[in-house]
N, C-alpha and C positions, 0 to 999 in steps of 0.2 A: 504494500500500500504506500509505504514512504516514498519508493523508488519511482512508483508510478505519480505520484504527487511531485517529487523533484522534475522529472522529463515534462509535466504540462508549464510549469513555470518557467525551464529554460527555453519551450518550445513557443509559450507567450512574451516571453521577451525577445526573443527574436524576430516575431513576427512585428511587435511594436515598434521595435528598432531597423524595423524594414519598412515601416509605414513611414516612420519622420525621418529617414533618409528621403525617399520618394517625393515628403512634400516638399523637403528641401532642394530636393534639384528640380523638382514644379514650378518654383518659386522663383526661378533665375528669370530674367526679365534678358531679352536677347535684341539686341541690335546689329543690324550691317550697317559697316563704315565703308564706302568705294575711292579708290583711289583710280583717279582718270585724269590724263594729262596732270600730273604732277599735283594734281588739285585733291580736297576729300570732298565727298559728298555724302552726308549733308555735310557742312562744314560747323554746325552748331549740333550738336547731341543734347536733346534734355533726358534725364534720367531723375526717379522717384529719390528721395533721398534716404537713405539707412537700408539700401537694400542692391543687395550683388549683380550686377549686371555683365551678360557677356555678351562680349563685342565680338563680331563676326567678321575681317578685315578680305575685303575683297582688290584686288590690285589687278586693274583692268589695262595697265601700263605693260609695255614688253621689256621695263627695266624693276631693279628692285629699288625698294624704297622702308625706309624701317622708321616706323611708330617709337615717337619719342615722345615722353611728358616725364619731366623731371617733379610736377605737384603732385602727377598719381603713380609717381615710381616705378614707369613699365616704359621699357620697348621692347622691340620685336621688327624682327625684318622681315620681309614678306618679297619672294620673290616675282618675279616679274611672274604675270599671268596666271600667279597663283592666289593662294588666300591661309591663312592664321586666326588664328583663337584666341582672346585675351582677356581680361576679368578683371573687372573693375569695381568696389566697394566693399562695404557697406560704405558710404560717405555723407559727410556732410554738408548742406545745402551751401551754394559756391559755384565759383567758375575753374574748371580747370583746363588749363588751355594743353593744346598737343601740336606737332608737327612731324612733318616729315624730314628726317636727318640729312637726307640725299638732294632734298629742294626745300631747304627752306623758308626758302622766301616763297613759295608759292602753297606748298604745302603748310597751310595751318587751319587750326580748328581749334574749338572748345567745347569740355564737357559743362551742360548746366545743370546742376544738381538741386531741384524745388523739394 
């Protein structure tokens, strides 16, 4: 009886802890960023504030170019005609600007966090 009483608890905990994984990667909030002619599109990002968002980096360019923001701490270089994954927050409400390393003067953008 014990034994059997221990196996439904581990096998309930696991299932719980299968559930609020799930909602947690439910809860990821996803955006694409397009890099085209050296430029991003959009070039303003608003995102929710206290809450992880992933950024889907598309690079429509036949060169590479790598995602820089020294306020949200990430780059990432994305080869030409390819695309990258990057994850941004929880944060708080602000502007965080970003650019592109390889152009940039052309390439820039910000994230707005309401």
């Amino acid at each position: 009886m014990k034994n059997t009483h221990s196996r439904f608890l581990i096998f309930s905990s696991i299932v719980v802890i299968s559930l609020f994984g799930y909602v947690a990667i439910a809860a990821t909030a996803e955006i694409e960023l397009i890099i085209k002619d050296h430029l991003f599109f959009p070039a303003v990002l608003e995102i929710p504030a206290k809450q992880k968002v992933r950024i889907r980096i598309i690079n429509q360019d036949p060169t590479p170019e790598e995602f820089e923001s020294f306020e949200l701490n990430r780059e990432k270089i994305i080869v030409g005609n390819g695309q990258a994954v990057i994850f941004i927050g929880p944060l708080e409400p602000g502007r965080y600007p970003f650019f592109g390393e390889f152009n940039p003067k052309t390439a820039q953008g910000v994230v707005v966090v309401k």
